[in-house]
PDB file with SEQRES, HELIX, SHEET and CRYST1 records, atoms N, CA, C and O in Angstrom:
SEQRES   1 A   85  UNK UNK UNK UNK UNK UNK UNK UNK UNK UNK UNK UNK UNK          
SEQRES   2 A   85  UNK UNK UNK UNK UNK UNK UNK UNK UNK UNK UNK UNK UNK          
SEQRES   3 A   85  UNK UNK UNK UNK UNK UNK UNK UNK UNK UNK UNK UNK UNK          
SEQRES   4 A   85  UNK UNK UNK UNK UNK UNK UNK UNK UNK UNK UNK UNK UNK          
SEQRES   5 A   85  UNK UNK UNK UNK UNK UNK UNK UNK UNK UNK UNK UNK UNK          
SEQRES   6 A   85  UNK UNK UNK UNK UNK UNK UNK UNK UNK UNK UNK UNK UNK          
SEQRES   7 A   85  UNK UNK UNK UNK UNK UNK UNK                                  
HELIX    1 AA1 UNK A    7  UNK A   13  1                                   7    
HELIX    2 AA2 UNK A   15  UNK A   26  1                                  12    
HELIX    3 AA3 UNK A   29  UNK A   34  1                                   6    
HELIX    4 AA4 UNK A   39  UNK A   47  1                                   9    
HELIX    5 AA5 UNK A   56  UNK A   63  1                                   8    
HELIX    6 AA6 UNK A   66  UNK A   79  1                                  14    
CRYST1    1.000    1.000    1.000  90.00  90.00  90.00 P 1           1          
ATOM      1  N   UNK A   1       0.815  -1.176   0.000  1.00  0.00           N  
ATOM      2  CA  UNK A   1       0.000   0.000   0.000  1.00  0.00           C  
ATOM      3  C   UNK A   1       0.862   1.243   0.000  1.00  0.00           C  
ATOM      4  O   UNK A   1       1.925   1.163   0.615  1.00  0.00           O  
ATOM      5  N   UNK A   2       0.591   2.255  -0.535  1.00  0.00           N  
ATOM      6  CA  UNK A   2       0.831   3.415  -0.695  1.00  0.00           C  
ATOM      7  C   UNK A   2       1.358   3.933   0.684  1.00  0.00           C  
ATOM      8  O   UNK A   2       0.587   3.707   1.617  1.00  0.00           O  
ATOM      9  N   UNK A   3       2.769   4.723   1.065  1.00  0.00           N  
ATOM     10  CA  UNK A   3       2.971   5.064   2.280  1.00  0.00           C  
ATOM     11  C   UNK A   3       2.366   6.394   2.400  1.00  0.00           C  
ATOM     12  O   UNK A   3       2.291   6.999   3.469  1.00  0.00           O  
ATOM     13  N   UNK A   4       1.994   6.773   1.426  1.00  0.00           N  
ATOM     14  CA  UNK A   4       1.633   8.948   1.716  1.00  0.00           C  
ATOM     15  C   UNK A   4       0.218   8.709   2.167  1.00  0.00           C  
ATOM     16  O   UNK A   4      -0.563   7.930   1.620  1.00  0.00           O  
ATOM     17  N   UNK A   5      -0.018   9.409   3.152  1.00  0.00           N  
ATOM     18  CA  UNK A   5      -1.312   9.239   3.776  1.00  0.00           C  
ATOM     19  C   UNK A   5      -2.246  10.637   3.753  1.00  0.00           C  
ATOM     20  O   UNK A   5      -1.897  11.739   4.178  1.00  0.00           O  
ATOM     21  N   UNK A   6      -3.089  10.404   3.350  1.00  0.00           N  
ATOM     22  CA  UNK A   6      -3.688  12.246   3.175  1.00  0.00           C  
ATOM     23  C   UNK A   6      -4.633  11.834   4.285  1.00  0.00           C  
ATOM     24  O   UNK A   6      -5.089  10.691   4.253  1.00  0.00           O  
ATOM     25  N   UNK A   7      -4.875  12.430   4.991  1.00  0.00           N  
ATOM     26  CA  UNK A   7      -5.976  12.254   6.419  1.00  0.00           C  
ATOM     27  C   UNK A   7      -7.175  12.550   5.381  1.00  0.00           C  
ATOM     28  O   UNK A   7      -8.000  11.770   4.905  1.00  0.00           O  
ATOM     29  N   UNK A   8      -6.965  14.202   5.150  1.00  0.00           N  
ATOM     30  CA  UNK A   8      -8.393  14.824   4.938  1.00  0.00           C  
ATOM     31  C   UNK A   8      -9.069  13.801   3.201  1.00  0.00           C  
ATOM     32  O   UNK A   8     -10.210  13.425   2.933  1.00  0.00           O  
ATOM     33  N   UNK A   9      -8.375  13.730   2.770  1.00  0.00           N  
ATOM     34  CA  UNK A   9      -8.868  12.461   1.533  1.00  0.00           C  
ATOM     35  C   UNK A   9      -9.618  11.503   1.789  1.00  0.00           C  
ATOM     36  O   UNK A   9     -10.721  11.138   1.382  1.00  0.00           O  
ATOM     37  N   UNK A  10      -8.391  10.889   3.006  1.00  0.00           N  
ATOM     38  CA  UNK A  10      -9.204   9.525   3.479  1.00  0.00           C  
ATOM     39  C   UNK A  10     -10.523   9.866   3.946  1.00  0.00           C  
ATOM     40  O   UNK A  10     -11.570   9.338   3.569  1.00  0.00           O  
ATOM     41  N   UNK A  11     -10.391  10.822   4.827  1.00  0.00           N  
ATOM     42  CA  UNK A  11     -11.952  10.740   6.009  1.00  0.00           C  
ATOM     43  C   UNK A  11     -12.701  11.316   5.367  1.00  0.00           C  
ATOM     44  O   UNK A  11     -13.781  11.045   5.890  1.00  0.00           O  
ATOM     45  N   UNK A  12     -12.987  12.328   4.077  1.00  0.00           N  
ATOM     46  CA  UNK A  12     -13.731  12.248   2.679  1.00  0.00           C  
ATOM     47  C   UNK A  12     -14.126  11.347   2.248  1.00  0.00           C  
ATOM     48  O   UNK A  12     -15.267  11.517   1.819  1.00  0.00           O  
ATOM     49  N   UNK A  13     -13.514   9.779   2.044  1.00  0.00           N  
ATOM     50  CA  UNK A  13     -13.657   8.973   1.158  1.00  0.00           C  
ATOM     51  C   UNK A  13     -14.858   8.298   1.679  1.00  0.00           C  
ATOM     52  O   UNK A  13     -15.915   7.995   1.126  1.00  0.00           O  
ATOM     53  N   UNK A  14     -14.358   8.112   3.086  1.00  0.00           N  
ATOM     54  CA  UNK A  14     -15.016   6.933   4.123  1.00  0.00           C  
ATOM     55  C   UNK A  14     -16.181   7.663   5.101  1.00  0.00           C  
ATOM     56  O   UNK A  14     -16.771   6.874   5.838  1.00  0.00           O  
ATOM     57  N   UNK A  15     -16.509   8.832   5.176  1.00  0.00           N  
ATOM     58  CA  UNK A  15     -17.241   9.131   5.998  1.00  0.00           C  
ATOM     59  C   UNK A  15     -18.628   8.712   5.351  1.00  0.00           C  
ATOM     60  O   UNK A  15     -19.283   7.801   5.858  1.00  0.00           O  
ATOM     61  N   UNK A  16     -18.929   9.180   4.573  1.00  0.00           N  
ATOM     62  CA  UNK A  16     -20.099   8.935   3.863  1.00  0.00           C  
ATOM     63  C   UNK A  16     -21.107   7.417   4.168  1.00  0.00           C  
ATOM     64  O   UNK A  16     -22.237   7.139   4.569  1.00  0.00           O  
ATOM     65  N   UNK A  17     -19.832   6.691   3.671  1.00  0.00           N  
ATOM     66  CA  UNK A  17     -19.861   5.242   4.090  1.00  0.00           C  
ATOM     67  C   UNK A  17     -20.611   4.913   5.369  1.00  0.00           C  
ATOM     68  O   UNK A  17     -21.717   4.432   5.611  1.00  0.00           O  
ATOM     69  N   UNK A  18     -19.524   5.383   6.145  1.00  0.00           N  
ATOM     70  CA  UNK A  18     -19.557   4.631   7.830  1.00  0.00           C  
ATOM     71  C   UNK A  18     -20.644   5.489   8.426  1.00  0.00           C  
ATOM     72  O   UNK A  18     -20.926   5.477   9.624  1.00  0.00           O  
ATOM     73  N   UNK A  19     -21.382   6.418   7.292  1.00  0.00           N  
ATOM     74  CA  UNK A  19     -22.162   7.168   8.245  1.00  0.00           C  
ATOM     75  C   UNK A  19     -23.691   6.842   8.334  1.00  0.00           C  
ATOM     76  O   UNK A  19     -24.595   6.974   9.159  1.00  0.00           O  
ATOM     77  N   UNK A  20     -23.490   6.246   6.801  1.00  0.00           N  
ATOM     78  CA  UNK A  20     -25.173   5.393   6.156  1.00  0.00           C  
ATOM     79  C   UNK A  20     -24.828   4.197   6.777  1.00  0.00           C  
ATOM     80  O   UNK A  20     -25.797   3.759   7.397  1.00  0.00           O  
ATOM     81  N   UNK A  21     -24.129   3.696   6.838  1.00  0.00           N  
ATOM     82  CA  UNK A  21     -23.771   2.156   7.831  1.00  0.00           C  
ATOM     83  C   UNK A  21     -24.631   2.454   9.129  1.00  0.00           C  
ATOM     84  O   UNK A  21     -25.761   2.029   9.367  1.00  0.00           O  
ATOM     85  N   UNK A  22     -23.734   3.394  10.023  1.00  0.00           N  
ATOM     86  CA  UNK A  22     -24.374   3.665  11.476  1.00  0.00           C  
ATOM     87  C   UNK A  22     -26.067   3.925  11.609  1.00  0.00           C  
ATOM     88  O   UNK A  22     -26.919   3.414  12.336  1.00  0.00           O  
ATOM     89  N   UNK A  23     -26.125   5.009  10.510  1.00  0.00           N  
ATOM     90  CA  UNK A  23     -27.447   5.592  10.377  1.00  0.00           C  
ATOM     91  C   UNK A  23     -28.296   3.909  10.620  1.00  0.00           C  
ATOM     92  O   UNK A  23     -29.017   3.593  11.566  1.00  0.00           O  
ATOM     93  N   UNK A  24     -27.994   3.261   9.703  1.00  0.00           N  
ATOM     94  CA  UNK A  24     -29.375   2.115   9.248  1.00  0.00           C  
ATOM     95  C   UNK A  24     -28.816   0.675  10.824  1.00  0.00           C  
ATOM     96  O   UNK A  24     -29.041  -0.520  10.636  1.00  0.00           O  
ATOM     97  N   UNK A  25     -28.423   0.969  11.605  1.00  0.00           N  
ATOM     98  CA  UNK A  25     -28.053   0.323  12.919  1.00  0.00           C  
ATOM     99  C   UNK A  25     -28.474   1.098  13.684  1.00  0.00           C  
ATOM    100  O   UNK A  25     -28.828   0.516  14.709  1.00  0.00           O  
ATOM    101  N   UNK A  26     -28.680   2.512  13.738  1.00  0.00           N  
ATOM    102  CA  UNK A  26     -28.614   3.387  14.852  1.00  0.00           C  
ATOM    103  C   UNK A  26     -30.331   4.473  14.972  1.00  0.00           C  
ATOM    104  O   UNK A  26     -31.049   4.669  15.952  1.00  0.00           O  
ATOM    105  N   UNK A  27     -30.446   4.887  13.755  1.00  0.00           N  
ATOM    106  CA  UNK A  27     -31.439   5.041  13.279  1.00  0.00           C  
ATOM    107  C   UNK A  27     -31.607   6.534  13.877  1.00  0.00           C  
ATOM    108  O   UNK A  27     -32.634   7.168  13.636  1.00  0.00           O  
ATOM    109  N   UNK A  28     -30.328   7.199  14.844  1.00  0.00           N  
ATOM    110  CA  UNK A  28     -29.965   8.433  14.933  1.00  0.00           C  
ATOM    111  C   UNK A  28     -28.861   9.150  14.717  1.00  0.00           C  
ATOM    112  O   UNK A  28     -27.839   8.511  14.970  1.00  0.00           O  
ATOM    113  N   UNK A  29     -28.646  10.491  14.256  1.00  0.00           N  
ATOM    114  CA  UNK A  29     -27.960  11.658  13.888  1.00  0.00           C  
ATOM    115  C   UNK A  29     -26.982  11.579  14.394  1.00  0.00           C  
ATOM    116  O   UNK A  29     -25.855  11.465  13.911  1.00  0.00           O  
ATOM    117  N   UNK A  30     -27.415  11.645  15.723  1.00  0.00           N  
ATOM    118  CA  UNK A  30     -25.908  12.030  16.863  1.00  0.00           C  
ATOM    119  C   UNK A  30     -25.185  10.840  16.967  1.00  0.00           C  
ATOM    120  O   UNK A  30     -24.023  10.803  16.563  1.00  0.00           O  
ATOM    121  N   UNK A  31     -25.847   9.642  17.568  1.00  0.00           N  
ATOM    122  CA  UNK A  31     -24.880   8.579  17.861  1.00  0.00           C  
ATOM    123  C   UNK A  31     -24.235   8.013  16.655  1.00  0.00           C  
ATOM    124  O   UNK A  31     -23.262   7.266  16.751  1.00  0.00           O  
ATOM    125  N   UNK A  32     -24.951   8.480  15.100  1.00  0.00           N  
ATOM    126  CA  UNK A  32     -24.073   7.717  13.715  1.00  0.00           C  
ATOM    127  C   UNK A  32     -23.063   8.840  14.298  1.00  0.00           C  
ATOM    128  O   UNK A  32     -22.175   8.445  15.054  1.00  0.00           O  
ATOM    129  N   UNK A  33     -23.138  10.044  14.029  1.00  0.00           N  
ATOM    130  CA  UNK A  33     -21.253  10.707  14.008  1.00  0.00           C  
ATOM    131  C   UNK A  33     -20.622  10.273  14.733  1.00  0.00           C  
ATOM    132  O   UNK A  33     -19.407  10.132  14.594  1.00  0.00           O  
ATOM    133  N   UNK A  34     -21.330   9.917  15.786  1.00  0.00           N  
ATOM    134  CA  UNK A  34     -20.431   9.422  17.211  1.00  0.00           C  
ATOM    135  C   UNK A  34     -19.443   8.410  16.831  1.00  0.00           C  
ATOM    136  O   UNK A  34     -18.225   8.333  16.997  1.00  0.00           O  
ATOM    137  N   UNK A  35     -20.671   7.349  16.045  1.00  0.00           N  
ATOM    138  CA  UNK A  35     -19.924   6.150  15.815  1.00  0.00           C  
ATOM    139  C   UNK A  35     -18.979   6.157  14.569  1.00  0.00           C  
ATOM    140  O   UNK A  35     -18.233   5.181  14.502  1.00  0.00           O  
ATOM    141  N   UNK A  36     -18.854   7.297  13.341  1.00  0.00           N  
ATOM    142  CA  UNK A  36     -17.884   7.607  12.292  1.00  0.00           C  
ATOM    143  C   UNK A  36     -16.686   8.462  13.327  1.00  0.00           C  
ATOM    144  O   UNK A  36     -15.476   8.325  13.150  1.00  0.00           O  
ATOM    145  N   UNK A  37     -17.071   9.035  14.028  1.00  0.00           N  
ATOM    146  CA  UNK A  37     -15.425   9.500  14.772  1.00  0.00           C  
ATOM    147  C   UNK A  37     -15.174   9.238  15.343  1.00  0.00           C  
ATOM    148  O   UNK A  37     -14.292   9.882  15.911  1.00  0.00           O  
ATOM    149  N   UNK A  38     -15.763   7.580  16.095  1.00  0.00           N  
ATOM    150  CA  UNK A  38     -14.947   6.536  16.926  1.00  0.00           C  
ATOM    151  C   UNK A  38     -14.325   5.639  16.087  1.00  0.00           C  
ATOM    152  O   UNK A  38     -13.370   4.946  16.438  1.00  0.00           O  
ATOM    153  N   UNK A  39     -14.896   5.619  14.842  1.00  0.00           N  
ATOM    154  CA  UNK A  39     -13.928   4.277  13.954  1.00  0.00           C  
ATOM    155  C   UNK A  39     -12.764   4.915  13.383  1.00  0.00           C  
ATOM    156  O   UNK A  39     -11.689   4.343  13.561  1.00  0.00           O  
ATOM    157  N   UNK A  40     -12.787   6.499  12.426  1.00  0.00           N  
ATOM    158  CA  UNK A  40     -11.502   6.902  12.577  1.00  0.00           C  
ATOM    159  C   UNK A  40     -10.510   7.329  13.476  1.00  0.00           C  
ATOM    160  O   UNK A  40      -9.398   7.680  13.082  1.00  0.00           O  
ATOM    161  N   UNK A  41     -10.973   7.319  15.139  1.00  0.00           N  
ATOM    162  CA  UNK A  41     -10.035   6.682  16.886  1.00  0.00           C  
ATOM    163  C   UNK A  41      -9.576   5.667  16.382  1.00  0.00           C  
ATOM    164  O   UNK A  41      -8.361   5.648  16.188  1.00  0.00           O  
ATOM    165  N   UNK A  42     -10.227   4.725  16.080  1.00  0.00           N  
ATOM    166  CA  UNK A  42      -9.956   3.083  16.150  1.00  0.00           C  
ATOM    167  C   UNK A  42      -9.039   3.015  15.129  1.00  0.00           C  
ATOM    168  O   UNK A  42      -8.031   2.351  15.372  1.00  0.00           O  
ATOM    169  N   UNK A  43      -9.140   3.580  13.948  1.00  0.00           N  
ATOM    170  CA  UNK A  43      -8.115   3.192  12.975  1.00  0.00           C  
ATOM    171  C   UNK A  43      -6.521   4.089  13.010  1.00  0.00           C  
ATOM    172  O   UNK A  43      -5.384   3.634  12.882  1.00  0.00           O  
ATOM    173  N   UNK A  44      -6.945   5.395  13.216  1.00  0.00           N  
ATOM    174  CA  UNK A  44      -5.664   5.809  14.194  1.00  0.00           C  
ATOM    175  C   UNK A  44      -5.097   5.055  15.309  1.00  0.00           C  
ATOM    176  O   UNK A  44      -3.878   5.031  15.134  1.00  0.00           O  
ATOM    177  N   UNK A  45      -5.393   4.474  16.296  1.00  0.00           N  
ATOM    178  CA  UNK A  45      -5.026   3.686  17.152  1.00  0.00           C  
ATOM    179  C   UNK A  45      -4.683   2.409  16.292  1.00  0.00           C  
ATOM    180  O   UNK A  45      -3.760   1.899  16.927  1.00  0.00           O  
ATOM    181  N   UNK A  46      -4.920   1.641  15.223  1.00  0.00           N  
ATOM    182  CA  UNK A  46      -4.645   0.647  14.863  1.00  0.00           C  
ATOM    183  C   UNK A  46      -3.380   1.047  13.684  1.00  0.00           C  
ATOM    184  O   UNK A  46      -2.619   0.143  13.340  1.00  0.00           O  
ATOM    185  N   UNK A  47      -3.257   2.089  13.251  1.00  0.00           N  
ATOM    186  CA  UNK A  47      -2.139   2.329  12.112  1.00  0.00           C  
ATOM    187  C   UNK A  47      -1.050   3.089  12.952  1.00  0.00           C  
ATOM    188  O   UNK A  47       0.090   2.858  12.550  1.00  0.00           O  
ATOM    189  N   UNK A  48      -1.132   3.931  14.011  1.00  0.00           N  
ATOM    190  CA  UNK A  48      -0.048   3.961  14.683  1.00  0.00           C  
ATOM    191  C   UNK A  48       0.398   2.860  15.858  1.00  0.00           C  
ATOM    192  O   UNK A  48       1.489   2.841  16.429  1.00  0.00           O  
ATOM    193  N   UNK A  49      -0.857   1.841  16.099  1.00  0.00           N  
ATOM    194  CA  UNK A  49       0.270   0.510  16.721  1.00  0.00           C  
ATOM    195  C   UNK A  49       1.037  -0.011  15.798  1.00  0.00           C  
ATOM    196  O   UNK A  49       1.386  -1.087  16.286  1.00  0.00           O  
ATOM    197  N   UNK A  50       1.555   0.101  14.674  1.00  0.00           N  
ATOM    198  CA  UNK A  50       2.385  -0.533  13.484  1.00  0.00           C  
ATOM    199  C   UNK A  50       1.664  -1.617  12.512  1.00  0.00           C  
ATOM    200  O   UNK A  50       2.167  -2.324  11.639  1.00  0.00           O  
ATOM    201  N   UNK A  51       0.725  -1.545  12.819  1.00  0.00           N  
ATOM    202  CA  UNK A  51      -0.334  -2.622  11.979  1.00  0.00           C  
ATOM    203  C   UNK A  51      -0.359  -1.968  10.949  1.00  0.00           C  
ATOM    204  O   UNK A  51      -0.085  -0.768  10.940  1.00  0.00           O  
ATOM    205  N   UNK A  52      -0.760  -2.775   9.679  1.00  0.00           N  
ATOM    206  CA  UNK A  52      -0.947  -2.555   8.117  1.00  0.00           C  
ATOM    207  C   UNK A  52      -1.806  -3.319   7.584  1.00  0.00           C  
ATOM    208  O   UNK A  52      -1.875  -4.519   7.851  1.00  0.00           O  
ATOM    209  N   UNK A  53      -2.781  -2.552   6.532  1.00  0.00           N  
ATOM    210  CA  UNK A  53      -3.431  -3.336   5.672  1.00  0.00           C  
ATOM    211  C   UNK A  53      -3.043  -3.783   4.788  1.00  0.00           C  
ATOM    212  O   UNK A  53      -2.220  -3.190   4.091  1.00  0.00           O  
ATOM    213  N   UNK A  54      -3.530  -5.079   4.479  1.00  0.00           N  
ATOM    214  CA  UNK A  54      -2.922  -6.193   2.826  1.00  0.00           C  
ATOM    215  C   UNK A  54      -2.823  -4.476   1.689  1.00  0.00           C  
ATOM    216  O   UNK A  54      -1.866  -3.855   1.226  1.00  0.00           O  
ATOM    217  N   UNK A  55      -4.474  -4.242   1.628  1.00  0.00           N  
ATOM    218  CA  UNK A  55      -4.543  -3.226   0.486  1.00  0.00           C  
ATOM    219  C   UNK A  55      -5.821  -2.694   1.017  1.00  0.00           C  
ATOM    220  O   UNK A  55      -6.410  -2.929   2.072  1.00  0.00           O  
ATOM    221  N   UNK A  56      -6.131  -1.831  -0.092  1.00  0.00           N  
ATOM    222  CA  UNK A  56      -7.723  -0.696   0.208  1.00  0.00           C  
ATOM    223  C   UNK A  56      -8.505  -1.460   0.278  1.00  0.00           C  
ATOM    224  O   UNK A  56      -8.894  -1.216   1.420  1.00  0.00           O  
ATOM    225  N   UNK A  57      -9.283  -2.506  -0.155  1.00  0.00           N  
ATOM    226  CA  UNK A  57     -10.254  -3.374   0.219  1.00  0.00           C  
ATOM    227  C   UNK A  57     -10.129  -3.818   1.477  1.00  0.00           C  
ATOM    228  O   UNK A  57     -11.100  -3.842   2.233  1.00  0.00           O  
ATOM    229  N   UNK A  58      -9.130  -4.151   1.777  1.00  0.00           N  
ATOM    230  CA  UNK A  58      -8.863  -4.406   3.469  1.00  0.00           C  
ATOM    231  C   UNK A  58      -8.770  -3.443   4.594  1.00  0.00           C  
ATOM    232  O   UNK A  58      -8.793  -3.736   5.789  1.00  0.00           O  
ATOM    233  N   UNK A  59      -8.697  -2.659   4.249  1.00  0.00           N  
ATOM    234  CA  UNK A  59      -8.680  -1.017   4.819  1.00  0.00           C  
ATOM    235  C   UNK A  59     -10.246  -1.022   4.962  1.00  0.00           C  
ATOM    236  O   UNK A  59     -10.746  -1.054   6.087  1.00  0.00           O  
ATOM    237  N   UNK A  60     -10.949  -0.993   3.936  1.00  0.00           N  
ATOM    238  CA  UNK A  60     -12.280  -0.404   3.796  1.00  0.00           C  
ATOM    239  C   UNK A  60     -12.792  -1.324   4.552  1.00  0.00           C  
ATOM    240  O   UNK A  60     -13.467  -0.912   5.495  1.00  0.00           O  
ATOM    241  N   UNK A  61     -12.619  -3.008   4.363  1.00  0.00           N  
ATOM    242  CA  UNK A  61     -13.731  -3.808   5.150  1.00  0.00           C  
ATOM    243  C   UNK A  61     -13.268  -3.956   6.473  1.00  0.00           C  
ATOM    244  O   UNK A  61     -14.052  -4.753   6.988  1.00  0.00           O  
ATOM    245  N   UNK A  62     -12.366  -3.600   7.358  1.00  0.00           N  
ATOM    246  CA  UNK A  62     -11.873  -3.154   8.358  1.00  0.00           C  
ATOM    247  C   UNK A  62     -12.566  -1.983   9.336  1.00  0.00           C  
ATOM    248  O   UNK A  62     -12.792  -1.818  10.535  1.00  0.00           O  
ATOM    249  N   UNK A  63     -12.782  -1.195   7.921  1.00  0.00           N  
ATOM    250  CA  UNK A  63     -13.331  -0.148   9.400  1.00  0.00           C  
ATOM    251  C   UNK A  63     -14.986  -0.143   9.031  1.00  0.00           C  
ATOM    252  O   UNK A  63     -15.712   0.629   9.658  1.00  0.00           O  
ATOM    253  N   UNK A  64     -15.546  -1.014   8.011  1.00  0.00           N  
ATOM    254  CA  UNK A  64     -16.779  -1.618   7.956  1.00  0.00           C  
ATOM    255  C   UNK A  64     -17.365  -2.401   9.260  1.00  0.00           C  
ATOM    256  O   UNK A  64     -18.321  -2.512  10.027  1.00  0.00           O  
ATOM    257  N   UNK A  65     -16.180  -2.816   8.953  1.00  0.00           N  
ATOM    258  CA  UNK A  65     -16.461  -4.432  10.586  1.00  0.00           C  
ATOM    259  C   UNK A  65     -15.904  -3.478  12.243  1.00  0.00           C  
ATOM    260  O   UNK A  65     -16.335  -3.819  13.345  1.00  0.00           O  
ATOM    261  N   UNK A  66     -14.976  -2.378  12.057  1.00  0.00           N  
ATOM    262  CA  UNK A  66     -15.355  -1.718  13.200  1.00  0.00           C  
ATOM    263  C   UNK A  66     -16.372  -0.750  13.623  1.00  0.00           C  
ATOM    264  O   UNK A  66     -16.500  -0.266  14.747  1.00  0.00           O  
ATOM    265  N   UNK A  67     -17.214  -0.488  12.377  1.00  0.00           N  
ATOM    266  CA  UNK A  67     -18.339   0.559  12.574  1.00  0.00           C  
ATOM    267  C   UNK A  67     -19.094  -0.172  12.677  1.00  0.00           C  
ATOM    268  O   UNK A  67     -18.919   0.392  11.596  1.00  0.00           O  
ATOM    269  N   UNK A  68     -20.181  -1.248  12.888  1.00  0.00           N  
ATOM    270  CA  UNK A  68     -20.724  -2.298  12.732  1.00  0.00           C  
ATOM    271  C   UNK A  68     -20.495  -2.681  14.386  1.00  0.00           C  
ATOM    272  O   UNK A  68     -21.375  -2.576  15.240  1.00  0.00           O  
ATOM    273  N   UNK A  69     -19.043  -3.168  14.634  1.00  0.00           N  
ATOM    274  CA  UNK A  69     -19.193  -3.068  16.023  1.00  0.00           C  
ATOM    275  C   UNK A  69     -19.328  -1.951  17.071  1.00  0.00           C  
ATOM    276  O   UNK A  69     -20.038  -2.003  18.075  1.00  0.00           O  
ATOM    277  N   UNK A  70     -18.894  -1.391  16.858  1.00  0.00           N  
ATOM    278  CA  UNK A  70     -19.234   0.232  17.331  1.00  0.00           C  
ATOM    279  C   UNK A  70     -20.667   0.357  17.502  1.00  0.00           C  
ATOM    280  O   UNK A  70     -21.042   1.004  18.480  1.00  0.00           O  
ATOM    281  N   UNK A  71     -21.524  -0.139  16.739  1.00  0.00           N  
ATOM    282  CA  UNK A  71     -23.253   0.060  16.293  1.00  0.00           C  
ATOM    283  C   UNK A  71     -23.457  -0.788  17.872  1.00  0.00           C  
ATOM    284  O   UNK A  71     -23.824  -0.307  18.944  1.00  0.00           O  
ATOM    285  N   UNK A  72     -23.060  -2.243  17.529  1.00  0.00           N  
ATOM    286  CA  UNK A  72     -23.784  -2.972  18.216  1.00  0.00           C  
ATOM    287  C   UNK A  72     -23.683  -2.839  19.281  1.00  0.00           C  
ATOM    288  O   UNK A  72     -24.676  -3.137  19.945  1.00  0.00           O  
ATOM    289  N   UNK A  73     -22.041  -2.158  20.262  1.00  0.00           N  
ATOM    290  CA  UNK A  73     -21.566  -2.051  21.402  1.00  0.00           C  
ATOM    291  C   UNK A  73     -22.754  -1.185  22.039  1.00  0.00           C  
ATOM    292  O   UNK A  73     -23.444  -1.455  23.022  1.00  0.00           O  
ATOM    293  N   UNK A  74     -22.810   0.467  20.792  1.00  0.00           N  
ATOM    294  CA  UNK A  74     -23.533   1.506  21.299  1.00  0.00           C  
ATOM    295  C   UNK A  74     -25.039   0.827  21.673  1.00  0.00           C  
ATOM    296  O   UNK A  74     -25.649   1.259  22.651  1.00  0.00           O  
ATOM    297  N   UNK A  75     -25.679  -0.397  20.738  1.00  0.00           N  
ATOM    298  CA  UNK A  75     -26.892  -0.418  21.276  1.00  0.00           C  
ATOM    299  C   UNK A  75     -27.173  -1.276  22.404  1.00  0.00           C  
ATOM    300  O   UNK A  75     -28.240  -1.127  23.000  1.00  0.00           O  
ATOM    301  N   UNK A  76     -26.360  -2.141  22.763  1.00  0.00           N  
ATOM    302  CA  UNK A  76     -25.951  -2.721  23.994  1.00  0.00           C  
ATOM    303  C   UNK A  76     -26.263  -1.664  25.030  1.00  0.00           C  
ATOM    304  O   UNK A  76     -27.150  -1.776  25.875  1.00  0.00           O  
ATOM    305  N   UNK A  77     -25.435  -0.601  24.885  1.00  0.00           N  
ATOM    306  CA  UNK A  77     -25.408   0.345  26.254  1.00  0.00           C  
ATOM    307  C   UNK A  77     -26.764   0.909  26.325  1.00  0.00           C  
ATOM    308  O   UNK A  77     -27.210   1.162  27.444  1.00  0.00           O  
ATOM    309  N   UNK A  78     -27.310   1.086  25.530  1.00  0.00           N  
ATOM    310  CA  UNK A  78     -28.182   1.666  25.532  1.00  0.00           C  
ATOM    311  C   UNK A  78     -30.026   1.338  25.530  1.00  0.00           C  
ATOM    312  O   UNK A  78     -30.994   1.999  25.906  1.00  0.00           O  
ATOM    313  N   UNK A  79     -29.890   0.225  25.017  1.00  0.00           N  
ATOM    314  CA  UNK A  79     -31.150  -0.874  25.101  1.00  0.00           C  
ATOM    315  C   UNK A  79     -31.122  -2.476  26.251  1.00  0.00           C  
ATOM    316  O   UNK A  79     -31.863  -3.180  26.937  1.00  0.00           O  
ATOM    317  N   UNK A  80     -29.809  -2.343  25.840  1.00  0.00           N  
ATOM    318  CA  UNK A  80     -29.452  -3.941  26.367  1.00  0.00           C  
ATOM    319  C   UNK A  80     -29.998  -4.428  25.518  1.00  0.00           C  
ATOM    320  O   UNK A  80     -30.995  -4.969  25.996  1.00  0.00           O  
ATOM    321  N   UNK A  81     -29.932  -4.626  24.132  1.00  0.00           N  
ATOM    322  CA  UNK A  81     -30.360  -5.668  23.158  1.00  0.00           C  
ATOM    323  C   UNK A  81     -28.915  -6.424  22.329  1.00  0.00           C  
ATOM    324  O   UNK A  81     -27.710  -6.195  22.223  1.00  0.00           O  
ATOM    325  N   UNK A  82     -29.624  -7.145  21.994  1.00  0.00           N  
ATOM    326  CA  UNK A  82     -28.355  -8.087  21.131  1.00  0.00           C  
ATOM    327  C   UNK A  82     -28.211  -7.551  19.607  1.00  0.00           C  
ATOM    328  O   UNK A  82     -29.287  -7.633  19.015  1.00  0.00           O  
ATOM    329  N   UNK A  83     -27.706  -7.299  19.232  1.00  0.00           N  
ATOM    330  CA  UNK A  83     -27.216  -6.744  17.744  1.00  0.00           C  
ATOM    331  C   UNK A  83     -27.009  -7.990  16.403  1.00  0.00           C  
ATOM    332  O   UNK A  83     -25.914  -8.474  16.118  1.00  0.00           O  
ATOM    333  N   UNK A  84     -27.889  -8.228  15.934  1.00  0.00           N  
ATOM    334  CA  UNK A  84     -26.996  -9.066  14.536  1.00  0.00           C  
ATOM    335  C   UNK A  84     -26.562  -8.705  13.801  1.00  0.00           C  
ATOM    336  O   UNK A  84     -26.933  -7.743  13.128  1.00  0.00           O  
ATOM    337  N   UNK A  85     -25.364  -9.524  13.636  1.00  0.00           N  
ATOM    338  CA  UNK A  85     -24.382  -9.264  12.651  1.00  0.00           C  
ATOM    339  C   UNK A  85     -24.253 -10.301  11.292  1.00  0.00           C  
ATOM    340  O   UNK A  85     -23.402 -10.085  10.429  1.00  0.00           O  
TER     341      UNK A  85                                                      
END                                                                             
């Protein structure tokens, strides 16, 4: 993968994404952003522990499968219901 990293590109690319993801799990405003600027935490925390993705498909379904958990954690706290995945 490419070493030059543009932040503001990336979180352009992917917000959109992770935000209709949350939306259709969450089914609110506030807690989807919540949950798009906890997965780019999570992926900062995962690319400065020295971890790397194979490539962009792996990148992308990565922070798919952490926004997704993020969903289910948030509705846990908040319903106490079980989430499918």
């Amino acid at each position: 993968m490419n070493n030059k990293f543009n932040s503001k590109k990336f979180v352009y690319k992917y917000t959109d994404m992770l935000y209709r993801i949350a939306m259709g799990y969450l089914r609110n405003n506030e807690d989807s952003e919540d949950i798009v600027q906890e997965t780019f935490f999570q992926y900062i925390k995962y690319v400065k522990s020295g971890k790397k993705f194979k490539d962009e498909e792996h990148e992308k379904s990565w922070l798919i499968r952490v926004s997704i958990n993020l969903c289910c954690t948030n509705k846990r706290r908040k319903k106490n219901i079980s989430c499918p995945i």
